[in-house]
One Martini backbone bead per residue (centre of mass of N, CA, C, O) as a GRO file, in nm:
protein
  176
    1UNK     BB    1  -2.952   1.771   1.693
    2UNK     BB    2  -2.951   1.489   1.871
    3UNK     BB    3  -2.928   1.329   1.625
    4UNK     BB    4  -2.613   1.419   1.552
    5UNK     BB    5  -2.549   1.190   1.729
    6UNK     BB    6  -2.631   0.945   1.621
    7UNK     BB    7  -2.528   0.951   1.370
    8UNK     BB    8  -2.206   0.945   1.432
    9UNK     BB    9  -2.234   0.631   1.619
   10UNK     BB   10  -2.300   0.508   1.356
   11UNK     BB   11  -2.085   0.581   1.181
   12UNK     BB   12  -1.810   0.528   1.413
   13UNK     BB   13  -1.791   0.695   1.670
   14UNK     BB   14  -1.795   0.624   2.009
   15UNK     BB   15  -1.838   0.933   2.042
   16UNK     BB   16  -2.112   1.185   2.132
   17UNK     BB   17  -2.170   1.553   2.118
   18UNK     BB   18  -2.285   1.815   2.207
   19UNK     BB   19  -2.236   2.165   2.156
   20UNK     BB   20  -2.118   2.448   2.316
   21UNK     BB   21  -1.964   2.740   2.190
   22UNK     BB   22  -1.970   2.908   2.478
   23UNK     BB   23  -1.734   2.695   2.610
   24UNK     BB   24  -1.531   2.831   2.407
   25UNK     BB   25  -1.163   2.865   2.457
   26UNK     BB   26  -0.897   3.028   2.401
   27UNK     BB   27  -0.535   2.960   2.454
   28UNK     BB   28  -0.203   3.052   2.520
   29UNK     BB   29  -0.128   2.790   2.643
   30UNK     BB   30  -0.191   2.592   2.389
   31UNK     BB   31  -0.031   2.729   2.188
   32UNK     BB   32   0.234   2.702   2.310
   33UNK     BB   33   0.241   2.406   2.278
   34UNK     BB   34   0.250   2.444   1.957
   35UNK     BB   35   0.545   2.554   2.002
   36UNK     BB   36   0.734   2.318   2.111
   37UNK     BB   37   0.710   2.075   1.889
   38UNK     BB   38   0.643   1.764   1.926
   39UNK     BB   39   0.501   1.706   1.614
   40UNK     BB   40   0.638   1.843   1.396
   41UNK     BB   41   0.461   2.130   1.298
   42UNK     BB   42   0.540   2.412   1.368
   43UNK     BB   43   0.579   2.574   1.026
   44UNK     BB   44   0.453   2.307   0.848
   45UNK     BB   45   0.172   2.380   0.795
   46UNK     BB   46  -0.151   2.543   0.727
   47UNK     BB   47  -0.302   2.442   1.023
   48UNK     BB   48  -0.050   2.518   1.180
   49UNK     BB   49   0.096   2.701   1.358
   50UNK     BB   50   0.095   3.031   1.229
   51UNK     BB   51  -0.088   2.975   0.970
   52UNK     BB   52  -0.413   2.978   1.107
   53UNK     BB   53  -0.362   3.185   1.287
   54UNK     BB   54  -0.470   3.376   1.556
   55UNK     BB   55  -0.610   3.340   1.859
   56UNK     BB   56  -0.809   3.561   1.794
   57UNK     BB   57  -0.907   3.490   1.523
   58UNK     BB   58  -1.019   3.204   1.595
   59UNK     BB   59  -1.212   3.327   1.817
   60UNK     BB   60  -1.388   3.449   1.610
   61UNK     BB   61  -1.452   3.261   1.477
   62UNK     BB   62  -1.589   3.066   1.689
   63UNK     BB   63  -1.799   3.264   1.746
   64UNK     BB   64  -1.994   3.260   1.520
   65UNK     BB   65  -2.113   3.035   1.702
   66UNK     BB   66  -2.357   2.797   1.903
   67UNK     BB   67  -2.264   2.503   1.809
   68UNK     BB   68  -2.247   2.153   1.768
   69UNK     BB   69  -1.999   1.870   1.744
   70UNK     BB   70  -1.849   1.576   1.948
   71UNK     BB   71  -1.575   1.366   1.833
   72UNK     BB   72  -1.497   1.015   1.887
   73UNK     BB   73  -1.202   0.817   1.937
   74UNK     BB   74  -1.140   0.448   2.069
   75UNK     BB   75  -0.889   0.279   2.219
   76UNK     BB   76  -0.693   0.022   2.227
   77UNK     BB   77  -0.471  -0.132   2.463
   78UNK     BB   78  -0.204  -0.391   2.506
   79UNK     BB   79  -0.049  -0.116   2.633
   80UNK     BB   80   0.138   0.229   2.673
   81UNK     BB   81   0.313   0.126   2.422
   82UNK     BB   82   0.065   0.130   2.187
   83UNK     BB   83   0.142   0.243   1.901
   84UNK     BB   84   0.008   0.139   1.676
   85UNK     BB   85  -0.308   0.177   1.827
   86UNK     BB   86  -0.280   0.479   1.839
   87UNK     BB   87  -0.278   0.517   1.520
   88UNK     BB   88  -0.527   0.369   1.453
   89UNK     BB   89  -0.701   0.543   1.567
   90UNK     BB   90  -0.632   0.844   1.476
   91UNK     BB   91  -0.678   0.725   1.147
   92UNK     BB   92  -0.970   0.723   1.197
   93UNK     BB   93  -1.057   0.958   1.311
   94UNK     BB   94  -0.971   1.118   1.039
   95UNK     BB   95  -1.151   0.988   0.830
   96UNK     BB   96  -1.416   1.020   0.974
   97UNK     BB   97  -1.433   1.320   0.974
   98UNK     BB   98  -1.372   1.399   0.705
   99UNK     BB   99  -1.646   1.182   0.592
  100UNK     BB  100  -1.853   1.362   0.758
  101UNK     BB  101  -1.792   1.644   0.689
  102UNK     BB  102  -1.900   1.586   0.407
  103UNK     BB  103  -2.165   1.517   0.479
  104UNK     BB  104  -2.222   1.814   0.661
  105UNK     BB  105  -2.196   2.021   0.431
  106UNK     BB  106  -2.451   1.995   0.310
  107UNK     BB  107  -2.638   2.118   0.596
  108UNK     BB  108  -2.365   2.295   0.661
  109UNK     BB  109  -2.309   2.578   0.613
  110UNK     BB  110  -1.978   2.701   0.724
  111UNK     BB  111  -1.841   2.533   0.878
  112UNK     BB  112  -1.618   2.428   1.136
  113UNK     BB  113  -1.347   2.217   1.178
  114UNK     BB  114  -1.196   1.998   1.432
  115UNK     BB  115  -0.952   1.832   1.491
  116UNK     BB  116  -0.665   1.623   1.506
  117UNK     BB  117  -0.384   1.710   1.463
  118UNK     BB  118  -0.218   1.747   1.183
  119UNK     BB  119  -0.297   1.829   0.861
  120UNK     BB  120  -0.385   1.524   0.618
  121UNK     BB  121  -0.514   1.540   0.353
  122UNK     BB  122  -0.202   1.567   0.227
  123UNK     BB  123   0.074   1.417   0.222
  124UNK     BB  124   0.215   1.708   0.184
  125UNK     BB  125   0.290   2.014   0.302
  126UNK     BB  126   0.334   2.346   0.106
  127UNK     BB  127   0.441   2.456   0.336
  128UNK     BB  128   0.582   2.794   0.261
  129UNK     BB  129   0.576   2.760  -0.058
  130UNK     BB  130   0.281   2.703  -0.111
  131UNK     BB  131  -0.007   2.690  -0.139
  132UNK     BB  132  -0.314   2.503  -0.045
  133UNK     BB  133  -0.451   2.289  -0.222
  134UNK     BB  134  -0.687   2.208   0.037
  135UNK     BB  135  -0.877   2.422   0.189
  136UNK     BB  136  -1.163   2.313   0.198
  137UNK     BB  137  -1.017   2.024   0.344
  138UNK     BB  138  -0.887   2.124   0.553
  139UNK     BB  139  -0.760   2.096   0.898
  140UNK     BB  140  -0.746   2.183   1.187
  141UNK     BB  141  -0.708   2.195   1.537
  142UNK     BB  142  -0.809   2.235   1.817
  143UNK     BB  143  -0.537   2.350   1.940
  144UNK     BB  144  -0.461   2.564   1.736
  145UNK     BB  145  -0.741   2.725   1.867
  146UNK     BB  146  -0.693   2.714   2.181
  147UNK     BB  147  -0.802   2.401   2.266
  148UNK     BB  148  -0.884   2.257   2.541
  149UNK     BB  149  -1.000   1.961   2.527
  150UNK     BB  150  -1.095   1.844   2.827
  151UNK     BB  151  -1.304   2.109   2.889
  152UNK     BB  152  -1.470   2.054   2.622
  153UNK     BB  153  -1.588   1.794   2.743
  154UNK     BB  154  -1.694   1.878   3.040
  155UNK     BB  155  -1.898   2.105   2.931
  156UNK     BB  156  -2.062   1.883   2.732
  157UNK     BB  157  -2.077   1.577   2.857
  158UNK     BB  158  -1.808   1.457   2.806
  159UNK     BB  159  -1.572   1.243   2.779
  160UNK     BB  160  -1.209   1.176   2.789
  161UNK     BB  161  -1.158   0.928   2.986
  162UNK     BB  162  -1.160   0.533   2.921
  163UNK     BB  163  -0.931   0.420   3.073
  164UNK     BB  164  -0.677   0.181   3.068
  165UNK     BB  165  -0.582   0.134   2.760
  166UNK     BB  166  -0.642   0.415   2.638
  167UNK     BB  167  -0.771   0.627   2.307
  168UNK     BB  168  -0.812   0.954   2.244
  169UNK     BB  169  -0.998   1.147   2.015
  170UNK     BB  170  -1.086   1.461   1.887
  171UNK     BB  171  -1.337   1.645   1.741
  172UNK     BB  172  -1.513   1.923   1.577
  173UNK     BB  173  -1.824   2.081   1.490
  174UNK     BB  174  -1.906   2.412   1.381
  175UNK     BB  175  -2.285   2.498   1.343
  176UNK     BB  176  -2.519   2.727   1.200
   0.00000   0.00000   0.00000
């Protein structure tokens, strides 16, 4: 296991640790956040509230994991307004996940990921009009499963705040 922290960082992730899945707890309060809909995804997506499951189905579905790996990418900001930078962060982000998370499908079915931000795998989603087209490639975002991405790279020894005029996006797998 130990390995896929080298190799993610390898592939191009800032950083990468080892999870405990044991250390994932589901949170009505984090899905609370995604119920304010900030980020206008809410009841628009099928990886995101209300559409990904209730926090209970998928505390259950987390709790058949014991392992994991989370990635980061950081990006440079060139003050705390640089959209663009944390913009561009972000779509690495979401590139590197979806680009790993299909070479590590090869050696663990089941897998399940969970990235950042709104699944963004198809240009617009067909909630709730069609079925999701792309069901295999689709990814719920860590928060939508109501974890708290702070407290679970904290539990894992992973740093979350990488100084100032820094933006980090976090995604994991876990992996059985």
């Amino acid at each position: 296991m130990d390995d896929l922290v080298t190799r993610a960082v390898k592939y191009g992730f800032s950083h990468a640790a080892l999870l405990d899945a044991f250390t994932l707890r589901a949170r009505s309060e984090v899905r609370d956040m995604c119920r304010a809909d900030k980020c206008n995804r809410f009841g628009k997506n099928w990886r995101c509230p209300p559409a990904c499951g209730s926090i209970e189905e998928n505390a259950r579905a987390m709790g058949a994991y014991r392992t994991g790996l989370i990635v980061q990418t950081t990006g440079e900001l060139e003050d705390d307004f640089d959209y663009e930078s944390m913009e561009a962060a972000g779509q690495r982000q979401k590139k590197l996940f979806i680009s790993f998370r299909d070479e590590l499908a090869g050696e663990y079915s089941g897998m399940l990921a969970l990235g950042n931000g709104a699944c963004a795998v198809c240009g617009a989603c067909t909630y709730p009009d069609f079925p999701c087209v792309a069901p295999e490639r689709s990814v719920s975002s860590m928060e939508a499963f109501g974890l708290l991405v702070s407290d679970v790279c904290e539990k894992n020894g992973l740093g979350y705040y990488y100084g100032p005029r820094t933006i980090t996006y976090t995604g994991c797998y876990l992996l059985q």
